[in-house]
N, C-alpha and C positions, 0 to 999 in steps of 0.2 A: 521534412518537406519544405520546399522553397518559391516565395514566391519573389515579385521583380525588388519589392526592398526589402521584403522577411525573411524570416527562417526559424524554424519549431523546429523542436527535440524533445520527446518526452521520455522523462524516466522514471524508474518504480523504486526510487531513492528518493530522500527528503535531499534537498537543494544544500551544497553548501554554503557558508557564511558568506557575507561579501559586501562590499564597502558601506554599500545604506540601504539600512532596510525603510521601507517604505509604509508596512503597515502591516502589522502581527495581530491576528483573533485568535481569541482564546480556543483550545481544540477541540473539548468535549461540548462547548455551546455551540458549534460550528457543525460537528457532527450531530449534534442531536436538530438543528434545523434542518440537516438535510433528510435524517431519518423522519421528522413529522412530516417531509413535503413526501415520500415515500408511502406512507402510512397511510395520508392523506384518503385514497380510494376506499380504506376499509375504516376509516372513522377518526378520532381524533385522541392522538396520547394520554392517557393518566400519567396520576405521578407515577408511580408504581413504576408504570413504564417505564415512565422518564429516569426513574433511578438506575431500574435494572439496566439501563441505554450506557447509562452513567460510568458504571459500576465495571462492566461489559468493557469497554474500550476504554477503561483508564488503565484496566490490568490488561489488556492488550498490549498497549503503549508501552506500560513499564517493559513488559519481555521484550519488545523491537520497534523500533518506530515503523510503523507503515505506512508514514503517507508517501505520496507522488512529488512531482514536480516537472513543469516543463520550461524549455529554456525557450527564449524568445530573443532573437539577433536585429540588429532593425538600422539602417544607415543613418547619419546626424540627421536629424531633424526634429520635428516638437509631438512629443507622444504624450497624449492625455493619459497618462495610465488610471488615473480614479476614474474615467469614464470608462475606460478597459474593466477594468476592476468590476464592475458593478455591471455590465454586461457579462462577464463571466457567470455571476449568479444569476441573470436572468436565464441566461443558453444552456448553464450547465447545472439547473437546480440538485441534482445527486449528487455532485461534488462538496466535497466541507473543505471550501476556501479558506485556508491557514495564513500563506506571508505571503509577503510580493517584495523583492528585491533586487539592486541594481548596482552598477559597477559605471566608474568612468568611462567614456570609449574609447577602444583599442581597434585595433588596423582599421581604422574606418567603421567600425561597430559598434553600437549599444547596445549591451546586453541587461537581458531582465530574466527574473527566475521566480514561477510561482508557485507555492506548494498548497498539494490539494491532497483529499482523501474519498476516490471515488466508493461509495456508497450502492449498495443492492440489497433488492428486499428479496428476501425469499421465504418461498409457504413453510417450509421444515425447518426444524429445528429454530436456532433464533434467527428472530428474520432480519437481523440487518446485519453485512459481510461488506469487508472489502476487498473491489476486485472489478479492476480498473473494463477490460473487453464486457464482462457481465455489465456492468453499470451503464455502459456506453450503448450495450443491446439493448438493454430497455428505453433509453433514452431515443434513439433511433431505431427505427425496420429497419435492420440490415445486419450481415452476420458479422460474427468478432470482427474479421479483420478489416471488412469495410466499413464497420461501425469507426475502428481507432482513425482512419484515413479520411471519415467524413468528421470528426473531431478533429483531424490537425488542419483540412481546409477551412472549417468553420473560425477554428483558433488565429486563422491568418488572416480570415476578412474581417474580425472585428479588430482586431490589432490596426489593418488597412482602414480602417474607417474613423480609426483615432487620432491617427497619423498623419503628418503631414511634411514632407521631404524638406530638409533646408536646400538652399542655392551651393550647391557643394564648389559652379566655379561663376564667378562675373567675369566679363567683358565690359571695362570700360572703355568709351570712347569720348574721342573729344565730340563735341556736338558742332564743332564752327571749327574745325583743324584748320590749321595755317599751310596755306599753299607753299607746294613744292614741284620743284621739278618733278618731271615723271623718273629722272636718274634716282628718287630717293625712297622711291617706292621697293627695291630691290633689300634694302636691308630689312623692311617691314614683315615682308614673304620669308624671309630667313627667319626670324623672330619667332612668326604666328607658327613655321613650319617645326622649328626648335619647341616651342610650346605643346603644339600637338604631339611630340613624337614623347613629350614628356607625361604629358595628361596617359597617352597610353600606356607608358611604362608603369605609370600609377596600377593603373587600371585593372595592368595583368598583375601586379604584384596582390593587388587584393583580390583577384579572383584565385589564386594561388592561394590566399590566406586564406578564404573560404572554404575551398577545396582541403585544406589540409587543417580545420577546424569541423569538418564533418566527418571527415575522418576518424579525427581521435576522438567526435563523439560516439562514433559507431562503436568503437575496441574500448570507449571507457564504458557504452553503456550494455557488451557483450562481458566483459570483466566484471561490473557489477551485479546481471544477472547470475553469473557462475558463484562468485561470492556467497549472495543473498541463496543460490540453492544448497550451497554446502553447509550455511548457516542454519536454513530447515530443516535439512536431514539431520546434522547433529543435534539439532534440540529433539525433533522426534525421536532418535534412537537414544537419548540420554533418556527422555521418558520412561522410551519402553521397558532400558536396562535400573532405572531408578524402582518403576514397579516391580521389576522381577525379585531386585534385591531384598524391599518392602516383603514380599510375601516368604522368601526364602526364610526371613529370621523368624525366628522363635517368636510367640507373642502368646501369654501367660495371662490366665485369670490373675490379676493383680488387687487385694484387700482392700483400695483406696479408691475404688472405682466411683463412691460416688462424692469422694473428695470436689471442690468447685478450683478449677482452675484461670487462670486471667493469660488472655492471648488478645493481641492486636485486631484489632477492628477489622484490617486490611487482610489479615491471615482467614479468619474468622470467614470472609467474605467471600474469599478463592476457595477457601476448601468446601465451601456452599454450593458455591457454584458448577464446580464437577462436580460433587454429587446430585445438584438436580438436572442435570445433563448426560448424567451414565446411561439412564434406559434410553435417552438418542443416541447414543456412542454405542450401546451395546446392538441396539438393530442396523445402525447403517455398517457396522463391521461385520453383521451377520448376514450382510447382503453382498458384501464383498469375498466372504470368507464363498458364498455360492457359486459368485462369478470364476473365484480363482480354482475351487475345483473341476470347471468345466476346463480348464487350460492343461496345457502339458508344459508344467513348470519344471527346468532344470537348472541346475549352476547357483543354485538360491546359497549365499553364503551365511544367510541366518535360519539357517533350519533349525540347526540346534536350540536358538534361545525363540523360534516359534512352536515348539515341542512343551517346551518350558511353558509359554505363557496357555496351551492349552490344557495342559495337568493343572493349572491352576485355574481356569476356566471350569472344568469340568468339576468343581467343588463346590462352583453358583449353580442355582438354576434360573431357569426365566421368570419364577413365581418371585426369586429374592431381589432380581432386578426391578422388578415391578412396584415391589413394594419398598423401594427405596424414597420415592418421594413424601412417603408418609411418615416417612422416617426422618427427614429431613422438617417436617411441620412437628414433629415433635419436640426434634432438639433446638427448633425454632423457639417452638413454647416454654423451655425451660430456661433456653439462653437469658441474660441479659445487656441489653447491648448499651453502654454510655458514649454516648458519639460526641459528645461535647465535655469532656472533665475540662473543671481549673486548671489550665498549664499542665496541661498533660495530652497526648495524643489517644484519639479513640480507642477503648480496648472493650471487650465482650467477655464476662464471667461465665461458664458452663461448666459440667459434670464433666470428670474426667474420661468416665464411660463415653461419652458422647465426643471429648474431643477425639478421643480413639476410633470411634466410631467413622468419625469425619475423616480420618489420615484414610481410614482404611478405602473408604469411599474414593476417595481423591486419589489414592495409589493406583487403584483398579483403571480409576478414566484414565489415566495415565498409562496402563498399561495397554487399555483397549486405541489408544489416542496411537500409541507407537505402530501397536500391530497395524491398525486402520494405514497407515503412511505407508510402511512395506507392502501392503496389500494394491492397494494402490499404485503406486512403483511399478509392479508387479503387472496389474492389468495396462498402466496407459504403455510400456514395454513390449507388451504382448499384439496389442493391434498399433502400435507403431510397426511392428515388425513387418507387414506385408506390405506396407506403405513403403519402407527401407528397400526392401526386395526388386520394389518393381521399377524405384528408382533404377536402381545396381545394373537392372537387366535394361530399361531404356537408356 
C-alpha cells in the first residue's frame, strides 16, 4: 500500500539483518504483554499462567521463528521513529513488538523494518495463537482481508504523522540581482529549462525504482509464502511418519522400569506438554475425521500410511484418552524437577516407566497432529474447489 511519501509491505517472515538496529525487546516478555492485554476481559494472569505462556512460545520459537515483519519506504526527511514505535503499541496492543531497523537511503528512500508477533486469544484449546488476519479481526469489525488493508492504512498515517519531508530541491535567488539587459535573460530560460527536464528525469527514474521495488516485493513475499508452506507440510508429515514408526517398533515390558532416570528440563517440558494436549488433539481430529467423511475424497496419496495410523487408533479408546491427564498429575508428582543446579543446566529425575510413558504420549500427539494437517488439506481443497470451478466457467 502506498501513500504520496510511504510505502508498507507486510510479511509473515521475520525481517532481515540490516545496517542499524534501532531497538530489540526481549520476545517472550513482549509476547506475554501482549497475551495479558488479551486476557485482560476474562481477568488477570497468574503465574502458572505466565509460565505455561512462557514455556508455550519458547518451544514454539525453537521449531521456526514466527514472527512478522513489515517494511516501511519513506522519502528523506526526519522520521521520529521512537514516537512511531510507541504508537505502534498503543494502535496495535495484540501485536508483541520485537525490533525496529533501518538501512542508509537508497534511490531516494529510507527504509525501516519492524518485526512483530500478531497475537489472538481463543476459547479452545490454548488460548493464545499466532495469526496475523485472526489477530487483526479482533482488533477491528471487519473481515480478514479488510481487517489487513485497514492495518496497512492505519500503519501509513501514523508513519505520516511522524514525519516530516526534507526540502528535497532549493531555489536560490539573488534577492537585489544586478541588472541586465533583457538580451540576458535568454540563457536563464535555457538554464531553468535544462534543470526542469533534469528534476524530471530524476523523478521518472525513481518512480521506475519504486515500481520495480514492489515488484520484487510481491515475487519475494509470494516465494516466501510458498517456502514457509512447504516447510509446514514437511514438519507435519515428518510427525505423522515419526509417530507411525514409534508405534511400529517393538516395545517390551523391560525389569528396570522403575529405575530413576535424568533427562533435560526442556525435554521433560515438551513431552508434558503434548501429553496434556492429546485429548484436544484427539477431539478436534475427531471432528475432522466427520467432516471428511461427508466428502468424496480421491487421488489422496497417503491413504496408505492413514490406514496405518488408524489400526493404531483403534487400540485407544476415548476412556484412555480421557484419562490421560491424570496421568500426567501423576508423573508430575513423582518427577523431580531441579531448575537451577550449580553450573549445570535444568534437568528432571523420573521413573523410567513414566519417561516411557511420556515418549509414548508425545508420539501419539504427534501422530494425531500429522493426521489433523492431511485432514485439513483435505477439507480447505474440497470447498476451495467450487470456488475454482466457478472461476474457470466465468
Amino acid at each position: 500500500m502506498k501513500q504520496a511519501n510511504s510505502q508498507i509491505a507486510l510479511y509473515p517472515t521475520p525481517a532481515p539483518l540490516m545496517q542499524e538496529e534501532l531497538i530489540t525487546q526481549p520476545l517472550l516478555e513482549e509476547i506475554e504483554r501482549a497475551c495479558e492485554y488479551l486476557y485482560a476481559p476474562h481477568g488477570t494472569l497468574n503465574e502458572d499462567q505466565r509460565k505455561k505462556i512462557y514455556q508455550h512460545f519458547e518451544q514454539l520459537f525453537q521449531l521456526m521463528n514466527s514472527s512478522y515483519h513489515f517494511e516501511l519506504l519513506l522519502v528523506p526527511g526526519t522520521f521520529n521513529w521512537k514516537a512511531f514505535w510507541q504508537s505502534l503499541h498503543q494502535f496495535f496492543p495484540q501485536f508483541a513488538w520485537i525490533k525496529a531497523q533501518t538501512d542508509q537511503p537508497k534511490y531516494g528512500k529510507q527504509v525501516y523494518r519492524f518485526d512483530f508477533v500478531p497475537l489472538v486469544y481463543r476459547k479452545e484449546g490454548f488460548p493464545f495463537a499466532i495469526h496475523l488476519e485472526d489477530s487483526l479481526v479482533q482488533q477491528f469489525p471487519l473481515t480478514g482481508e479488510e481487517a489487513i488493508e485497514r492495518a496497512e492504512q492505519l500503519l501509513l498515517e501514523l508513519a505520516g504523522q511522524h514525519f516530516s519531508e526534507g526540502i528535497v530541491k532549493e531555489v536560490v535567488k539573488d534577492p537585489q540581482p544586478a541588472k541586465k539587459p533583457e538580451t540576458s535573460s535568454a540563457p536563464i530560460e535555457q538554464a531553468e529549462t535544462k534543470a526542469q527536464a533534469v528534476e524530471v528525469s530524476v523523478g521518472e527514474r525513481v518512480q521506475q525504482e519504486e515500481v520495480r521495488q514492489e515488484s520484487q516485493s510481491k515475487a519475494r513475499l509470494r516465494a516466501v509464502n510458498q517456502k514457509l508452506e512447504m516447510v509446514i507440510e514437511k514438519l507435519e508429515l515428518s510427525m505423522l511418519y515419526s509417530g507411525i514408526q514409534y508405534f511400529d517398533q517393538e516395545h517390551r515390558e523391560e525389569g528396570d522400569w522403575d529405575k530413576r532416570i535424568k533427562i533435560s528440563l526442556r525435554e521433560y517440558t515438551y513431552l508434558l506438554q503434548k501429553a496434556r494436549f492429546l485429548e484436544q488433539m484427539w477431539n478436534l481430529n475427531g471432528e475432522l475425521i466427520n467432516k471428511t467423511e461427508k466428502m468424496t475424497v480421491t487421488g489422496n496419496k497417503l491413504v496408505y500410511e492413514r490406514d496405518q495410523v488408524k489400526q493404531i487408533k483403534d487400540n485407544l479408546s476415548a476412556r484412555d484418552i480421557h484419562f490421560v491427564l491424570y496421568e500426567c498429575q501423576v508423573i508430575e508428582s513423582r518427577a523431580k524437577v531441579h531448575a537451577r543446579p550449580w553450573f549445570r543446566k535444568p534437568y528432571v529425575k523420573l521413573m523410567k516407566m513414566d519417561y516411557d510413558n511420556l515418549l509414548s504420549k508425545a508420539a501419539y500427539f504427534d501422530l494425531l497432529q500429522g493426521e489433523s494437517a492431511i485432514l485439513e488439506k483435505i477439507v480447505r481443497e474440497h470447498q476451495d474447489a467450487p470456488v475454482k470451478e466457478a472461476r474457470e466457467v466465468g
